[in-house]
C-alpha positions in Angstrom: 10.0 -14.0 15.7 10.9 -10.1 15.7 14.7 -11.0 15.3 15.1 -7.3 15.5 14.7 -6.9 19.3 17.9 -8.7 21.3 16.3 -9.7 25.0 17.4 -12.2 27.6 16.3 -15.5 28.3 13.1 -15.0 30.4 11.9 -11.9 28.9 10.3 -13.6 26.1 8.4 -10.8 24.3 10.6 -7.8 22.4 8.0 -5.2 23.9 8.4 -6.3 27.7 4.7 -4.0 27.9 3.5 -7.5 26.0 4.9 -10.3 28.4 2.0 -10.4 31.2 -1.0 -11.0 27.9 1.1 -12.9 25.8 2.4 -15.3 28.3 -1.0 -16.2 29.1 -1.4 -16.6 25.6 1.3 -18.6 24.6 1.1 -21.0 28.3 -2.4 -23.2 29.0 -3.6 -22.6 32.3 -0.7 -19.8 33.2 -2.8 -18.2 36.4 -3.9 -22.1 37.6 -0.4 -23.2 37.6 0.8 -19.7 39.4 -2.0 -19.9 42.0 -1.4 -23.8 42.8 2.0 -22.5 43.5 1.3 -20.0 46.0 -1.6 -22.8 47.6 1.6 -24.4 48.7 3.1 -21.6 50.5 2.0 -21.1 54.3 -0.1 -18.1 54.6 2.2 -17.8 58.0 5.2 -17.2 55.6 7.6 -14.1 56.3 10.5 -13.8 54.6 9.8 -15.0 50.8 12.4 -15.0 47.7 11.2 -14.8 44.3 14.1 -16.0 41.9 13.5 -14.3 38.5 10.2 -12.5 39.4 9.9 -11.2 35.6 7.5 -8.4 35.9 6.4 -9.6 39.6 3.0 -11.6 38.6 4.1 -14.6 41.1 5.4 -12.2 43.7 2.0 -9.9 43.6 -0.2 -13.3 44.1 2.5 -14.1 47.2 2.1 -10.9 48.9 -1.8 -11.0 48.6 -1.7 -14.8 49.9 1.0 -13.7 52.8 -0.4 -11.3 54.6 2.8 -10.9 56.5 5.3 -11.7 54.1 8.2 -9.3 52.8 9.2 -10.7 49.4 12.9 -10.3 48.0 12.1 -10.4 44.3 15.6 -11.0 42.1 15.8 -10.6 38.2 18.8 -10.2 35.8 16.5 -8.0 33.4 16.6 -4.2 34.5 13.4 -4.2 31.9 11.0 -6.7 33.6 12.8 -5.5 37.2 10.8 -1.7 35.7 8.0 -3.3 34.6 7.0 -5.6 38.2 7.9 -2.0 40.2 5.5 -0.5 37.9 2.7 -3.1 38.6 3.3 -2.6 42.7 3.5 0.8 42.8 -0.7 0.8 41.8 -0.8 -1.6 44.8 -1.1 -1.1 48.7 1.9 -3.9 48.6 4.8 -1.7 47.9 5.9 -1.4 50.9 6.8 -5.1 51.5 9.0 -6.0 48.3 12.1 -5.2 48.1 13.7 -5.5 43.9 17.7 -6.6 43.4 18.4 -7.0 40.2 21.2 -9.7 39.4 21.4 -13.1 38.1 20.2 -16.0 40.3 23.0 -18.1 38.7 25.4 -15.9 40.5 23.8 -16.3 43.4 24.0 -20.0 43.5 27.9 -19.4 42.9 28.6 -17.4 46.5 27.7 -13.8 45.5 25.5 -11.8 46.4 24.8 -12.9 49.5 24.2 -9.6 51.6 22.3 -8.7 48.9 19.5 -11.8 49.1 19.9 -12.6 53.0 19.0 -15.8 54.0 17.0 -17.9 56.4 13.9 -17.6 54.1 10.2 -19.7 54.7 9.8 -20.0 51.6 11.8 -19.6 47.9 9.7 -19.7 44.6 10.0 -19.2 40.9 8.5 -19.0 37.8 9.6 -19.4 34.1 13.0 -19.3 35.0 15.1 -22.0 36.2 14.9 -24.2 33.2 17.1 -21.8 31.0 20.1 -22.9 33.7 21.9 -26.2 32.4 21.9 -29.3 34.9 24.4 -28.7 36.6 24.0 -25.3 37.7 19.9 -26.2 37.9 21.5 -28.9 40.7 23.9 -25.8 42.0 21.3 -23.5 42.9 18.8 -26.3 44.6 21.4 -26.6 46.7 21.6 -23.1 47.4 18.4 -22.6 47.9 18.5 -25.5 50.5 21.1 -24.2 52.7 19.3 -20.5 52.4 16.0 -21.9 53.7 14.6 -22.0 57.7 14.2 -25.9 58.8 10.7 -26.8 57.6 11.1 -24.1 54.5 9.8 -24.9 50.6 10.3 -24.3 47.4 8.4 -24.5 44.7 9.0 -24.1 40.9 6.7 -23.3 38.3 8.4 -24.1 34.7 8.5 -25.9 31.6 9.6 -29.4 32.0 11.1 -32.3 29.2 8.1 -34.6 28.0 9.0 -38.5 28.4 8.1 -39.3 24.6 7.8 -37.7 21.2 4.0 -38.1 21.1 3.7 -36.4 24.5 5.5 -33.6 23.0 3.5 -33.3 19.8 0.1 -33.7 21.9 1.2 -30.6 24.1 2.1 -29.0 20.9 -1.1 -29.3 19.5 -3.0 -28.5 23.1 -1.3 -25.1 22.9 -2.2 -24.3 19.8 -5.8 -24.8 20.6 -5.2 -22.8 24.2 -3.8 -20.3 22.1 -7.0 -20.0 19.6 -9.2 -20.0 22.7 -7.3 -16.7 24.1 -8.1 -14.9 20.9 -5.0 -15.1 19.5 -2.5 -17.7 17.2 0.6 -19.1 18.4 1.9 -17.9 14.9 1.1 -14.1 16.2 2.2 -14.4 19.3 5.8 -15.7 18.1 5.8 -13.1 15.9 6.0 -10.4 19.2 9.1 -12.8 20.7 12.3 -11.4 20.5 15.9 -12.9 19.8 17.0 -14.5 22.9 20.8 -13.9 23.9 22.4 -15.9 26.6 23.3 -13.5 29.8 25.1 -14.4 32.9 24.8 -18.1 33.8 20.9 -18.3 31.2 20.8 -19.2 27.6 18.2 -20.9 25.8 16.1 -23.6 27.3 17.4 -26.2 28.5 14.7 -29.0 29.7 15.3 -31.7 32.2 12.4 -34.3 32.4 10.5 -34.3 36.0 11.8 -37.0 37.3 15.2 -35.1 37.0 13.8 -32.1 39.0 12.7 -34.5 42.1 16.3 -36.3 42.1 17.8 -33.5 42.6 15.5 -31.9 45.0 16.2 -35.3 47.6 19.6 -35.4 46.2 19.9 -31.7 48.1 18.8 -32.4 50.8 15.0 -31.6 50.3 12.7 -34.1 53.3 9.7 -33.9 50.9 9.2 -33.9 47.2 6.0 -33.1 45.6 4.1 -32.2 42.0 1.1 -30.3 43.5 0.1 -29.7 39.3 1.6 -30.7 36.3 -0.1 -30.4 32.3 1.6 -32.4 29.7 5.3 -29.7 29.6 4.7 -27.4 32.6 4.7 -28.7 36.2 4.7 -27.0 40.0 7.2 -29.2 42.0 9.5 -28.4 44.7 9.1 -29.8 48.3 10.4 -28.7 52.0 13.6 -29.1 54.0 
């Protein structure tokens, strides 16, 4: 790990130019997991928040999905925030995003408010969530309940806590194989990874098992649970109000 480069939790990489190859790299199936995702989003979908869009992978697949959709895409990291601009500028979809960089976890305490708006079809994210502990995790479903038109989702793309040791060590191994097959080692691509400092309400990750993640969903107030897609330690779940 390039201990020499201090980045948030989220950004991953200590070049940020590096996150969108070696993320698909370092997670199996990356773009299936991200596209199953935006399957679950109405096409009919106007008002769309992206809660730490990174560099704005997820929120480029949603706009492309939504053809009518204005996406408010929120990130702590003034370096991914530059890099996702970057990627829309080259795009006819610039026009319909709208960038605010602050910390979700914030968000989920009562600020920022007139900042994010409300009254959203839909709420997503990616990679994110799971460096918030349980209790705020539990904090900002709720939010993200109340902020949500009757009949809105969300849906959450993220590493979750396997149910056994030998779960665990048969991801393990899966990714190192995944990681072969991209043309690359999981030993070299933790070498570009950078030292990860806790910022705002994110710090390292902090896992909670599936089963967790749909509690709290119905515990919030959330009609429907699902898990549209889950492989071994990553899983799409979320549901509607």
């Amino acid at each position: 790990m390039n201990q020499s480069k201090t980045i948030y939790p989220g950004e991953v990489f200590a070049d940020t130019k590096l996150f969108d190859r070696g993320i698909r790299q370092l997670i199996p199936h990356y773009d299936l997991m991200l596209d199953t995702l935006v399957a679950c989003v109405s096409i009919d979908a106007h008002r769309i928040l992206d809660l730490g869009c990174g560099t704005g992978e997820l929120s480029l697949k949603l706009l492309k999905h939504c053809p009518n959709a204005k996406v408010m895409a929120v990130d702590y990291s003034p370096r991914m925030l530059e890099m996702a601009k970057s990627k829309l500028e080259k795009t006819e979809f610039l026009e319909r995003i709208r960038f605010i960089q602050g910390d979700f976890g914030a968000w989920a305490n009562g600020d920022m408010k007139k900042e994010i708006g409300t009254n959203f079809d839909a709420c997503v994210s990616s990679l994110a969530i799971h460096h918030l502990t349980d209790e705020m995790k539990y904090q900002l479903l709720t939010c993200i309940g109340k902020n949500l038109r009757n009949g809105g989702c969300f849906w959450n793309a993220d590493p979750i806590l396997q149910e056994s040791p030998q779960l665990q060590d048969i991801y393990g191994r899966l990714r190192e194989q995944w990681t072969i097959s991209q043309g690359s080692t999981i030993t070299k691509v933790r070498s570009q990874m950078g030292n990860s400092q806790a910022q705002g309400h994110s710090g390292q990750d902090r896992l909670a098992t599936l089963e967790t993640h749909l509690t709290m969903l119905s515990s919030v107030g959330f009609k429907t649970v699902a898990v549209p897609w889950r492989f071994f330690g990553l899983a799409v779940f979320g549901g509607w109000v």
